[in-house]
N, C-alpha and C positions, 0 to 999 in steps of 0.2 A: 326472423323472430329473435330479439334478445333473449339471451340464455341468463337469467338473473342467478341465480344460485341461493347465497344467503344476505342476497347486496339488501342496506338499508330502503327503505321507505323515502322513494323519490321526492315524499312531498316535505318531507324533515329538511331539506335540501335548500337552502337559496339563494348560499353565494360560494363559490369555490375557488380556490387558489392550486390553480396548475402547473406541477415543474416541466417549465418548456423549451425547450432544445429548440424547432423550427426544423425538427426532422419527420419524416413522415408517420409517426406513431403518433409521436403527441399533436400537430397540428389534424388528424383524424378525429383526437380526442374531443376538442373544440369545439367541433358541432355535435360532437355524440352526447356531450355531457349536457348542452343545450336541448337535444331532442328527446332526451332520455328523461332528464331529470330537471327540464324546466329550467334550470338557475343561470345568474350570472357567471360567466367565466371569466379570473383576472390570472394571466399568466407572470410565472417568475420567471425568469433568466437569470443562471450565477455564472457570472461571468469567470471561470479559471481558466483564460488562457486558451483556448479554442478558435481564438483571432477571425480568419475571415469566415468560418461558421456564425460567427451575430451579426456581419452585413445583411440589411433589411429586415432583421427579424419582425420589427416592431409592427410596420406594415404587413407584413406577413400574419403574425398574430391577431390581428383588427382585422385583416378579409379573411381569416378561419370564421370570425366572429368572437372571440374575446372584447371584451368592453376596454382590458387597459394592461399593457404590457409592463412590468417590474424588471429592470435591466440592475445588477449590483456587481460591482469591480471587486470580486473577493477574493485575487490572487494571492496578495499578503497576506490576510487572513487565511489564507488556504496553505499557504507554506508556513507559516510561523507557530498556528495555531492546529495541526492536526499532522502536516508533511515533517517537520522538525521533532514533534514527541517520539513518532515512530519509528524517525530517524537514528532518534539518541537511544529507544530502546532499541533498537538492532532486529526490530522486528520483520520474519520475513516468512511468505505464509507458505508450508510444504517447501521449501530451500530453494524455491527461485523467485515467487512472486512479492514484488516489492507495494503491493498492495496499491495502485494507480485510483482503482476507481473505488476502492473500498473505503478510503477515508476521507473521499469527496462527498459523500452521501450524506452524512452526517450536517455537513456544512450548509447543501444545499435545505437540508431538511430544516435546521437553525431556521434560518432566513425566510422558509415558506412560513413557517408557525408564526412568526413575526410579522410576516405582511398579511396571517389571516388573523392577526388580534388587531392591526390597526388599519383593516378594510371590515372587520366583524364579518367574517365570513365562518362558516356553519362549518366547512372540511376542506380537505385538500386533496389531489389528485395526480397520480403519479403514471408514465407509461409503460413503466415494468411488467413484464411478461412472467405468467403464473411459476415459470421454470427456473426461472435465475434468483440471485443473490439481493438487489437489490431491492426487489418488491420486501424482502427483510429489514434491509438497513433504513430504507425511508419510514417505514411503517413501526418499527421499536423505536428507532429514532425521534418522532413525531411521540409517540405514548409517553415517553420519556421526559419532552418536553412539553406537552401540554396534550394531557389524555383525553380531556373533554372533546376533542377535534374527533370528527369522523374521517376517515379516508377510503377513498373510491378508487379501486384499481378494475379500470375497462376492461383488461385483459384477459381477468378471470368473471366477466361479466358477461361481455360483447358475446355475439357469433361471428365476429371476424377472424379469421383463423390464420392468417397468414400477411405475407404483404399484398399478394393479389389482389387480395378482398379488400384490405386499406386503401389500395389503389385505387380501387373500384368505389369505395366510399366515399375518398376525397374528389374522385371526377363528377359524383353523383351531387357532392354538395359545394360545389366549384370552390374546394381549398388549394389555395396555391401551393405545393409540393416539388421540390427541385429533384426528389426522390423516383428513381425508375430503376424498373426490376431489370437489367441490368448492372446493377451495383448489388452485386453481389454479399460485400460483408459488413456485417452491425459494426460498427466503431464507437468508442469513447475518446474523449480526448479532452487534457486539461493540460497544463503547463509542465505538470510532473511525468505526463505517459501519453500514449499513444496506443489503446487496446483494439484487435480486430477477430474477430469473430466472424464464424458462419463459411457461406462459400464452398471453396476448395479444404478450408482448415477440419468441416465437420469427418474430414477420413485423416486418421493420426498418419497413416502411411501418407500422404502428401506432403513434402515436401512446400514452403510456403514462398510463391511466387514472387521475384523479386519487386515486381511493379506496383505490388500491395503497399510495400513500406513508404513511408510518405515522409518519416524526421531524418531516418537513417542510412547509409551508403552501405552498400555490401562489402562489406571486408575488402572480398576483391577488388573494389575503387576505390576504396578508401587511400589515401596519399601514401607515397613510400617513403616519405621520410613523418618520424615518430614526432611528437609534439609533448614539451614539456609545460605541465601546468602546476601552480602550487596553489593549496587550497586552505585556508587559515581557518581555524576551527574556534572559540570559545563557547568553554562550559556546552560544550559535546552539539555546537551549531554552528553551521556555516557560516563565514562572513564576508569573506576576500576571495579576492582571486588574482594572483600574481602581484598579491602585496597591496591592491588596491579594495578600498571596505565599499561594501555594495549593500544594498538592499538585499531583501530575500526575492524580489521577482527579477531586480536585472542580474544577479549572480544565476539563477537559474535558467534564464535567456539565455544567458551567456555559454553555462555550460552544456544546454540542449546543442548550441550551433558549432562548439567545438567537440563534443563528445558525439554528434549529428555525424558529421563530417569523417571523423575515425571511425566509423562502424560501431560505435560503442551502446550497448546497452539494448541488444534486439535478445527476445527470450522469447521461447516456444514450449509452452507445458503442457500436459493435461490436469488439472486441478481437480477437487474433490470440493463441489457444492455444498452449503449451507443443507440442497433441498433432499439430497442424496443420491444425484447424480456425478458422474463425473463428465466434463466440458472442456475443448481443448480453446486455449487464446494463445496467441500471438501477441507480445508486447513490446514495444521501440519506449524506453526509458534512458535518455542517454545521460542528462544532469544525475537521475536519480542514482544511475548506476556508479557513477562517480561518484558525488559524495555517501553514498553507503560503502562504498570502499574504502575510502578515503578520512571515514572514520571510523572502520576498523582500524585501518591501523593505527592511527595516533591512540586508540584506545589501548593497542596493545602496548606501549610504553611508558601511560598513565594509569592504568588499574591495575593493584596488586591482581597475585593468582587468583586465590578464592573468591572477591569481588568477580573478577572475566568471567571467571566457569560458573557463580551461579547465576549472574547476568546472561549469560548464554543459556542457562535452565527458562527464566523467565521467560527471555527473547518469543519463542512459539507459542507460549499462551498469552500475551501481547499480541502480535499477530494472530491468532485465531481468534482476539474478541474483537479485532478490527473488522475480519474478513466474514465475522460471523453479524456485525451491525449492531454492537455493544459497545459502541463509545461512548455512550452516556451512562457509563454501569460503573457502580463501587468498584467493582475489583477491577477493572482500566485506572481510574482516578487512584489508588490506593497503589498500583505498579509504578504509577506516572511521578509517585513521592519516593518509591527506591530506587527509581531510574535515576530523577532529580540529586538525589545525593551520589550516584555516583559517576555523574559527568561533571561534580564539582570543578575537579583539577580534567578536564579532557579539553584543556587550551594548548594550541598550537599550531604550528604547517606541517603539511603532508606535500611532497611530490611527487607529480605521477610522469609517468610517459604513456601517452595513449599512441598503439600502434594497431591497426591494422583490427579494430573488434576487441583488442586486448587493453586492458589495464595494468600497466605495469608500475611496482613502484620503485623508486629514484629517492627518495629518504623521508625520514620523518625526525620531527624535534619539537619539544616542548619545556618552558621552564618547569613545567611538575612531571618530569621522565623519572622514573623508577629506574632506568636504565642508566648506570654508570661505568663505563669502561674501567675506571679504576679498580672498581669492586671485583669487576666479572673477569678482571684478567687472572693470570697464574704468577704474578709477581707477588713479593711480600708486603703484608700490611695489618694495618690494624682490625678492619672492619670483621676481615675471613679467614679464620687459621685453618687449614686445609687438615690439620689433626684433630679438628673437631669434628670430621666426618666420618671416622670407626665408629664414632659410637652412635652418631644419627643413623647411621646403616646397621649398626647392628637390633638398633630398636625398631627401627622401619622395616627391617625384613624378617623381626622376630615371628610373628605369627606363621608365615609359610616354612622358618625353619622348623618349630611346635612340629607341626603339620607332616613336615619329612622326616621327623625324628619319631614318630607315631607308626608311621607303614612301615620303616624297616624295623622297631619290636614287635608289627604285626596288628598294629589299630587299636589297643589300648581296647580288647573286648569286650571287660567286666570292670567296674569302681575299682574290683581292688587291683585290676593291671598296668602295672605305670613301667614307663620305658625306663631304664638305665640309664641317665644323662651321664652319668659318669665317664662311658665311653665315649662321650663328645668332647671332653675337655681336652683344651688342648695343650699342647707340650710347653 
């Protein structure tokens, strides 16, 4: 028996645009949304980077029974326009998660609303599970961009309860599935990460098995001799890589298979859900973990103080409107114009040495550095007279001295008690 809940009226229904991977959830979906609810099925596929996961897909989606496969190459769009903003705001969610699959959502969502305005199809459908994060992101995302759409999530519909029973679904309506309950954990994967779920990961005391990781080398293999890379930045975005100007998909190629290689960029959290749960992931980001290093630091030689520190205020509610699936919201767009001005001057190289899981850095330079040796040294000049510092100090630490001079008269207890400064004056 279908468990419908408060799902729309099947018969409003009659053509649907399905985001479709060719994993065994959504390829389930295929014939349920046909038997369920009558209509045609056209699947998308956004292609970021997931390489030999889209061999066959297209065949694959036509004997589910969808009518017509949407394949679209949105890597560069994918990094330029959603990986690089987040980039530049320093966005990172709960201080380790570099947000992989939270700002892929958005994109793919773009792209489905677009191929249901120009097939005229009624809604769209996604295979997000009642419990996670992105049944959010696709779903605000879509209202955001065009509200009239309906959207059908199985998940919180079906009586499928598990993979089991998807198994059992897809053999019952002969869908071709490469998926067997032997494989143990949910993956995401785009160009920018590698997230794994499920498994052995659902007890935080586990330790996560090395055979799981699929971008990255265990520290321990990782080569013994360190590897230096330099990475040129303008206006707070990637461009080069050892001097040479790259696109944004082959600079990120690039630094998956050498930051792959170093051990670099595997991260193991337990996170705090949109839905109010908290969910442990395992994540392999090795480009990403690099260039967010990588521009920290050039930022710290290009941003005054006060600019860093309240750019680092912003940074977590940036990343919480990401991770929360508010990228189409005023107050993202409205950070994206303070960010914007302050990666004016964040032009320059950074070099790293990646050793062994680690990031190390080897220097940084920019023509708009803040940082001038001449200024910062202890020799004579004009810029910094070093007896201009009593009385910056003594202004700067006036309040706590108030403050000390208060307890030893005894806390100043009524309006009319006032300390003695006299005795502070000095000789």
């Amino acid at each position: 028996m279908i468990v419908w809940g408060d799902a729309m009226d099947a018969a409003e229904v009659k053509k649907v645009v399905l985001a479709y991977s060719g994993g065994l959830d959504t390829s389930v979906i295929v014939p349920w949304l046909k038997n369920n609810y009558g209509c045609e099925v056209i699947c998308f596929c956004a292609d970021l980077g997931q390489e030999e996961e889209l061999d066959g897909l297209e065949e694959k989606a036509i004997a589910s029974g969808a009518s017509k496969l949407y394949v679209r190459d949105l890597r560069e769009e994918f990094l330029t326009d959603f990986v690089f903003p987040t980039l530049r705001a320093g966005a990172v969610y709960e201080r380790e998660y570099l947000l992989g699959t939270s700002f892929a959502r958005p994109l793919i969502a773009k792209h489905m609303v677009e191929i249901a305005a120009q097939e005229k199809a009624d809604a769209v459908a996604h295979g997000c599970t009642g419990k996670g994060n992105d049944q959010v992101r696709f779903e605000v995302s879509t209202m955001a961009l065009n509200p009239k759409l309906k959207t059908i999530a199985p998940w919180r519909e079906w009586d499928i309860r598990g993979r089991e029973d998807a198994l059992a679904y897809a053999e019952e309506f002969r869908v071709p599935v490469s998926h067997t309950e032997k494989d143990i954990y949910s993956r995401d994967r785009n160009i920018f990460h590698l997230s794994h779920e499920g498994g052995l990961l659902e007890n935080p005391w586990n330790e996560p098995e090395n055979m799981m990781y699929q971008l990255t080398n265990a520290p321990e293999e990782a080569p013994d001799e360190g590897e230096y890379i330099d990475i040129g930045f303008q206006r707070g975005n990637p461009v080069s890589l050892n001097g040479a100007a790259m696109s944004a998909v082959a600079l990120f190629e690039a630094l998956n298979k050498i930051g792959g290689r170093h051990g670099i960029g595997r991260t193991d959290i337990v996170e705090n859900r949109l839905v109010g749960m908290k969910s442990r992931g395992v994540y392999e980001t090795p480009a990403g973990a690099i260039a967010h290093r990588a521009h920290q630091l050039l930022e710290s030689i290009c941003l005054d103080k006060h600019t860093m520190q309240y750019k680092d205020m912003v940074a977590p509610k940036y990343a919480e409107l990401v991770y929360n699936g508010m990228w189409y919201s005023k107050l993202r767009e409205a950070l994206d114009g303070f960010v914007a001005v302050t990666q004016a001057n964040v032009t320059g190289t950074v070099r790293l040495k990646l050793y062994k899981g680690n990031i190390i850095v080897a220097g940084r330079k920019s023509p708009y550095s803040l940082y001038r040796e001449d200024y910062a040294s202890f020799g004579e000049e004009d810029v910094y007279n070093q007896q201009d510092a009593h009385g910056f100090i003594q202004l700067f630490g006036l309040p706590i001295k108030v403050e000390a001079m208060l307890e030893v008269e005894g806390g100043a207890l009524t309006d009319y008690t006032r300390p003695d400064y006299s005795r502070f004056k000095r000789d």
